[in-house]
C-alpha positions in Angstrom: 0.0 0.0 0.0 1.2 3.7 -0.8 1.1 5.6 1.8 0.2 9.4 1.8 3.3 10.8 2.2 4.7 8.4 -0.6 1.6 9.3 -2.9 2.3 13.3 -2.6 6.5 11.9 -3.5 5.2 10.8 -7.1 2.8 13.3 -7.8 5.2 15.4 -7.5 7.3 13.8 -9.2 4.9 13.1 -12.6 4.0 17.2 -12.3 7.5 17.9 -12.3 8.4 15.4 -15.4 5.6 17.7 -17.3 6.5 20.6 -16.5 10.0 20.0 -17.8 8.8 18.6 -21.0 6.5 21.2 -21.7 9.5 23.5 -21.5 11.7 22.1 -23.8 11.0 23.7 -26.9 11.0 27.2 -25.2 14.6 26.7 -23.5 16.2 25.6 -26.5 14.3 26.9 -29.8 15.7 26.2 -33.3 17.6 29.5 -34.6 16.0 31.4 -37.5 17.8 31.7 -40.4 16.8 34.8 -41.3 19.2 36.3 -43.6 17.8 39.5 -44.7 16.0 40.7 -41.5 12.8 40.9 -42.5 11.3 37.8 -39.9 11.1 35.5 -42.7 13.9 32.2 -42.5 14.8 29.0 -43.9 14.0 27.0 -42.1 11.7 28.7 -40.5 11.3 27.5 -36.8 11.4 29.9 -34.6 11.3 33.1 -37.2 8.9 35.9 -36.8 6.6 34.9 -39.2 6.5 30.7 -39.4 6.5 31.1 -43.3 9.6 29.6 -45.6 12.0 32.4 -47.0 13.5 30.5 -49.4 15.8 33.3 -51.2 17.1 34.3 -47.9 20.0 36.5 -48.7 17.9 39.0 -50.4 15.1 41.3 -48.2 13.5 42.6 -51.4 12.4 38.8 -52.1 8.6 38.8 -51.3 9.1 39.6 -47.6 5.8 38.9 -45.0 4.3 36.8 -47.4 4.9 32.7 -48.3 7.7 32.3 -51.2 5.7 29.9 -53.8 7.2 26.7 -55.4 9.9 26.5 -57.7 8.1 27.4 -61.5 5.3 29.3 -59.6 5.9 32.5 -59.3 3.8 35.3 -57.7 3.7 37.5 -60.9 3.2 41.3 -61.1 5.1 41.8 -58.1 8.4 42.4 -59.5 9.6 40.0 -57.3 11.3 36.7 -57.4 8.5 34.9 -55.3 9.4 31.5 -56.8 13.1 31.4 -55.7 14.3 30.7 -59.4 16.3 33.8 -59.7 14.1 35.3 -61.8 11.8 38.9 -61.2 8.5 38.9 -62.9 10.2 40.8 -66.2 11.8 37.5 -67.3 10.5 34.8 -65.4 8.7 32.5 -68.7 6.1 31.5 -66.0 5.2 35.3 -66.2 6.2 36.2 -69.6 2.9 35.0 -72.0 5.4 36.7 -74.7 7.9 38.6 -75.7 6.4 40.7 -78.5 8.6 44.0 -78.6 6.7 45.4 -82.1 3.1 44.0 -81.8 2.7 41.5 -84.9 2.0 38.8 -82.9 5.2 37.1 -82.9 7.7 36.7 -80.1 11.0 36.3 -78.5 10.0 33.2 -77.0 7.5 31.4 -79.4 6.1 28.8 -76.7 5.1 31.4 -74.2 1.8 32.1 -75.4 2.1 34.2 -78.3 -0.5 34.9 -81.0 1.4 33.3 -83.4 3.3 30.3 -82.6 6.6 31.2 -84.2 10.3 32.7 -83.1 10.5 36.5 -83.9 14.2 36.8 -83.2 14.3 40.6 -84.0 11.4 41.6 -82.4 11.6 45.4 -82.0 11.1 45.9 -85.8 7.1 45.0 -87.0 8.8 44.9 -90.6 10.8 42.6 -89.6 9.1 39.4 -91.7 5.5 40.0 -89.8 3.6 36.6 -90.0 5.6 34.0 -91.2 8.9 32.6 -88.8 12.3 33.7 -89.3 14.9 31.5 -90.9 18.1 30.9 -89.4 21.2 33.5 -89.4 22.7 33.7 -92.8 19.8 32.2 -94.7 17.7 34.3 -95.9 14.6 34.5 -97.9 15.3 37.5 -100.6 13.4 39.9 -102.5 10.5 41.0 -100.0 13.0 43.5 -98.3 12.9 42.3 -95.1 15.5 41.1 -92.9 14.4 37.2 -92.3 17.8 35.9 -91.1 18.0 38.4 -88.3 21.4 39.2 -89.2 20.7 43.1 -89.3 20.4 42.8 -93.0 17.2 43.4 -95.5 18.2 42.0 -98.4 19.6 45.0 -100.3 22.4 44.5 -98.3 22.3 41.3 -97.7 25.3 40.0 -99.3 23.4 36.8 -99.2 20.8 38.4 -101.9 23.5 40.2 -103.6 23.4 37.8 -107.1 22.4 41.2 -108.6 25.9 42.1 -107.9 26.9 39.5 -110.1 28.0 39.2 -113.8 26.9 36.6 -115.8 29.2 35.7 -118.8 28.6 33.1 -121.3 30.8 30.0 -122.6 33.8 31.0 -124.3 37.1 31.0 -125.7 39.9 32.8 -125.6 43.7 33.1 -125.4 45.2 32.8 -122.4 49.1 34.2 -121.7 51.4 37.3 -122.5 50.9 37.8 -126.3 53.3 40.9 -125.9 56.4 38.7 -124.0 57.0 41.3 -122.0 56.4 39.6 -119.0 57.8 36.5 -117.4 58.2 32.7 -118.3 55.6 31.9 -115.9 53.0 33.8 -118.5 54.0 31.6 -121.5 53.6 29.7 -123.4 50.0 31.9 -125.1 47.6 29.2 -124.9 43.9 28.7 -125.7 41.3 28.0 -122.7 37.5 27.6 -123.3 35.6 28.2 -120.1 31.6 26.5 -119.3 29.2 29.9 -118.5 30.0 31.1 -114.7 29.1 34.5 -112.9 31.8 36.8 -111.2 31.5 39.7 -108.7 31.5 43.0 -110.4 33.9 44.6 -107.8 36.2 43.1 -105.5 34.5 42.2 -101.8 34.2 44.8 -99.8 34.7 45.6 -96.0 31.1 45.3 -95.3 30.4 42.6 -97.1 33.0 40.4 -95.2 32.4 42.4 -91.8 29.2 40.0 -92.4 30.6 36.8 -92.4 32.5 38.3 -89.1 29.4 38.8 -87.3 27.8 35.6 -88.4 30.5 33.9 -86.7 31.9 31.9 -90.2 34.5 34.0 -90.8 37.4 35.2 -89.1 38.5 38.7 -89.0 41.5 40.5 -91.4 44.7 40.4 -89.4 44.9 44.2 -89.3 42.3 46.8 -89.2 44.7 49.2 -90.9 45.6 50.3 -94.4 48.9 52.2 -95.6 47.2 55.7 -94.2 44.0 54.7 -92.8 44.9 53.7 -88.9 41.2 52.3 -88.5 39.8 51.1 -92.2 38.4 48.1 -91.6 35.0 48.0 -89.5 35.1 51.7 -90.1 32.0 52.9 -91.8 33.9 55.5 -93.7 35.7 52.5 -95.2 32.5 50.3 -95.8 32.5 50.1 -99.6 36.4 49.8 -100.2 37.8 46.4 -100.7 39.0 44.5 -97.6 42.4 43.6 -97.2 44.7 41.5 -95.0 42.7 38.3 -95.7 44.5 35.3 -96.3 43.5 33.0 -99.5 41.7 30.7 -96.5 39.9 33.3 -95.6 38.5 34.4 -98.9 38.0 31.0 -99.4 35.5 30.7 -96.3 34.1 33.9 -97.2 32.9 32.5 -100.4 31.7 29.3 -99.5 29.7 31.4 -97.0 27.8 32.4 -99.3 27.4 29.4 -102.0 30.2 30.8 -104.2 34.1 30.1 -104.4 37.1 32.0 -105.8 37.5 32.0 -109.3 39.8 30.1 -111.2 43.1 31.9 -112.8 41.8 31.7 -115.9 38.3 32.5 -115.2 39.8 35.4 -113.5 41.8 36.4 -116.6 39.2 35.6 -119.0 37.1 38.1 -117.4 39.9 41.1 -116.9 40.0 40.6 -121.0 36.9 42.4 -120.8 35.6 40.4 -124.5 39.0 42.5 -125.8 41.9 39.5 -127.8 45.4 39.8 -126.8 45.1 43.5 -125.3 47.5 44.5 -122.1 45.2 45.4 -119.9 41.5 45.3 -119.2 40.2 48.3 -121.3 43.2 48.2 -124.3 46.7 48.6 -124.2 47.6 51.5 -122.8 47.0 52.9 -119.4 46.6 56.2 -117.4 46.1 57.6 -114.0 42.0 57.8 -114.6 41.8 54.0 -115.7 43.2 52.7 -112.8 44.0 52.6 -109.0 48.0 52.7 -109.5 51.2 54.0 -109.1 50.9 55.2 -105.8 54.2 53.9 -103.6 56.8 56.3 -104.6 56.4 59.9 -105.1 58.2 59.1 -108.6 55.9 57.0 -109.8 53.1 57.5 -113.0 49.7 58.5 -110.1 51.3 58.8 -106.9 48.9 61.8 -106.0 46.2 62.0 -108.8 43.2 63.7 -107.7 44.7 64.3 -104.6 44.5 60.6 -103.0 47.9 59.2 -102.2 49.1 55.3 -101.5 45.8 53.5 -100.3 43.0 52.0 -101.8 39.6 53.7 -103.1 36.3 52.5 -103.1 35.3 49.8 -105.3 33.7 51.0 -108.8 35.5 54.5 -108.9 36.9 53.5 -111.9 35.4 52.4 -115.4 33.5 49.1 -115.6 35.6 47.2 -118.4 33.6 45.6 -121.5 31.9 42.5 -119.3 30.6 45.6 -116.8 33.7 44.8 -114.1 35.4 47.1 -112.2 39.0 47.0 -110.8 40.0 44.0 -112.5 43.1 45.8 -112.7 44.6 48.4 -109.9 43.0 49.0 -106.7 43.9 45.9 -104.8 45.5 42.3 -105.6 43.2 39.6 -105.9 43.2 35.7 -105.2 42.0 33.2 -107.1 41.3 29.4 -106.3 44.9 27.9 -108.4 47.9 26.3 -106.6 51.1 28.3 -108.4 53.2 26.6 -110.9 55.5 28.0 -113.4 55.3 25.8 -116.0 51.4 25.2 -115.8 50.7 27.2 -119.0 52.9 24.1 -120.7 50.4 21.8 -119.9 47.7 23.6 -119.3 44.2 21.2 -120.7 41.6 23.6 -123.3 38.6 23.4 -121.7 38.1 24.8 -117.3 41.5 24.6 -116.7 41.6 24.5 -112.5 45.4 24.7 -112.2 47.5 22.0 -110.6 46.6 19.4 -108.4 48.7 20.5 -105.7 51.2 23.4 -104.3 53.0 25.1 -101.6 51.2 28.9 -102.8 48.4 30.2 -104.6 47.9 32.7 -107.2 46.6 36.0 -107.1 46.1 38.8 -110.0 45.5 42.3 -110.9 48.2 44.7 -109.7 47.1 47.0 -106.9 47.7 50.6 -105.9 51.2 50.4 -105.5 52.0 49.5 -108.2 53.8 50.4 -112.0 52.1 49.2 -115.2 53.3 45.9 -115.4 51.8 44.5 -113.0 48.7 45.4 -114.2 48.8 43.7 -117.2 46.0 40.6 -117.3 48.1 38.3 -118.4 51.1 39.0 -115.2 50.9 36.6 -112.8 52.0 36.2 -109.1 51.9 34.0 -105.9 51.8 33.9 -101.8 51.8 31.7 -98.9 47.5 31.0 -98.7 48.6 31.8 -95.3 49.8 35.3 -95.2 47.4 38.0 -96.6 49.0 41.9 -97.2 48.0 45.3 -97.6 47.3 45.4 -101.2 45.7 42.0 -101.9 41.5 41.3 -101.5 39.5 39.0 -104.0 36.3 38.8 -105.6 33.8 35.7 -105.6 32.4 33.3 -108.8 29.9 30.7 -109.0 
């Protein structure tokens, strides 16, 4: 039997015991981790407000209110209520779409937009409204709009530039220095018939390759200099004259970019000719300072300030077009063309699309530049480099 004075002993004992545990939580309570101040934790035991913070570092992060799921943001709030690092102005669960211009069509094409399709220059409603836009470098020509997004409508697109092309027929024609004033290497005269191609009308200019740079195919000259320009290429003063320091790789790329190549030698000569037989240079056989870019190196030479321009190269078409409606085919700049170099190629040269030898440690380029004295500007000189190492003087035009 318990006696009373052993009863009182374990009630006492029992009150005790629940009085302890009832006091556990408040003698040792789970810290808040409240980061920002603003009562709000993760976890949030013991916090002001018993509601899960979970962006904690940041005050301005829906404070005195629950933070939502993961994907389910609290929108129009300008707040990152979903903890996704995201505000309201570019979280996709609040963006129904990006439409900067109104037609319908968005930045991001899945987010609810009226049509369905990627606008990926959105802040222009001219930009092709109502249909999708094709991918960089491909685009769809003669409704001048830009539909590749690559900054370009098509009249300066060099990707619709065909118009800048010229078109010349089948043909024959003699090939070689029918005066022997040159060297060996242009010898012996031989005759070369060529299948119906198209070649540029001027040599390619800075912003024509400047967008192959920006499309990410090509890479950039290895100066942005000329002989008295400091800044000529990328400089929109310079836009229209030919680019230089290219290498016969890159002129290569830059071609292919577009669905063209370099020109053969003789393609290249056979249009210099301008539809003239045997002449010296493109327009006839003999030469001044207002045919030509040339002459320009050495106070003594034949143009070295005609009109006032000095040892550098001028826009493309400042001088006459020859017969075939080309310009600079001779002076200006250098220009490569798709042959390996040999000196004894003429000697075995075959009649018809001769494409040069098989292999070879340089390539050819043509034309005679602005430095230069008359010979060199003759169509039938010829000359080679490293496809390596581009220069000052030396650019190229594109066939197909």
């Amino acid at each position: 039997m318990i006696s009373r004075n052993t009863l009182f002993v374990w009630i006492g004992i029992v009150v005790l015991s629940g009085m302890f545990l009832a006091g556990q939580e408040s003698w040792a309570p789970e810290e808040c981790a409240d980061g920002d101040g603003d009562g709000y934790g993760n976890p949030a035991t013991g916090c002001t407000h018993l509601q899960l913070d979970c962006d904690d570092g940041d005050a301005g992060v829906n404070p005195g209110a629950l933070e939502g799921p993961d994907g389910n943001p609290v929108c129009g709030d300008l707040k990152d209520n979903d903890c996704d690092g995201l505000t309201d102005a570019v979280d996709l669960g609040c963006v129904a779409c990006v439409d900067g211009d109104g037609d319908g069509f968005g930045l991001n094409a899945s987010e609810n937009c009226v049509h369905p399709y990627d606008d990926c220059n959105d802040t222009l409603p001219a930009v092709n409204p109502g249909a999708s836009e094709g991918p960089q470098g491909d685009p769809t020509c003669s409704d001048s709009l830009d539909n590749d997004c690559d900054g370009l409508a098509d009249g300066a697109d060099p990707r619709c530039s065909a118009q800048s092309m010229i078109d010349l027929p089948a043909g024959c024609f003699d090939m070689g220095d029918s005066f022997n004033e040159g060297t060996a290497d242009e010898e012996p005269v031989h005759n070369v018939c060529l299948s119906a191609y198209a070649i540029d009308a001027t040599e390619v200019t800075n912003a024509d390759y400047i967008q192959c740079v920006l499309a990410n195919h090509c890479s950039s000259p290895s100066a942005s200099s000329s002989t008295r320009r400091d800044w000529y290429y990328g400089n929109p003063e310079y836009s229209g004259y030919p680019v230089i320091w290219v290498t016969w790789q890159q002129a290569d790329i830059y071609c292919n970019w577009l669905g063209k190549r370099l020109p053969t030698e003789a393609e290249w000569e056979y249009a210099a000719r301008g539809g003239l037989a045997g002449n010296r240079y493109p327009w006839g056989d003999t030469l001044d300072c207002s045919d030509a870019d040339y002459g320009r190196w050495l106070a003594s030479d034949a143009c070295w300030n005609y009109n006032g321009l000095e040892n550098d190269t001028q826009a493309v078409a400042s001088y006459p077009a020859n017969g075939l409606g080309l310009h600079e085919m001779a002076g200006n700049n250098f220009e490569w063309v798709n042959d390996y170099y040999s000196a004894t190629y003429y000697q075995t040269s075959p009649v018809y699309d001769p494409q040069g030898p098989a292999t070879g440690t340089s390539r050819v380029y043509r034309g005679g530049s602005f430095v230069n004295v008359p010979t060199a500007l003759r169509v039938a000189d010829r000359n080679s480099r490293n496809p390596a190492s581009g220069n000052f003087n030396i650019g190229f035009r594109c066939a197909e």
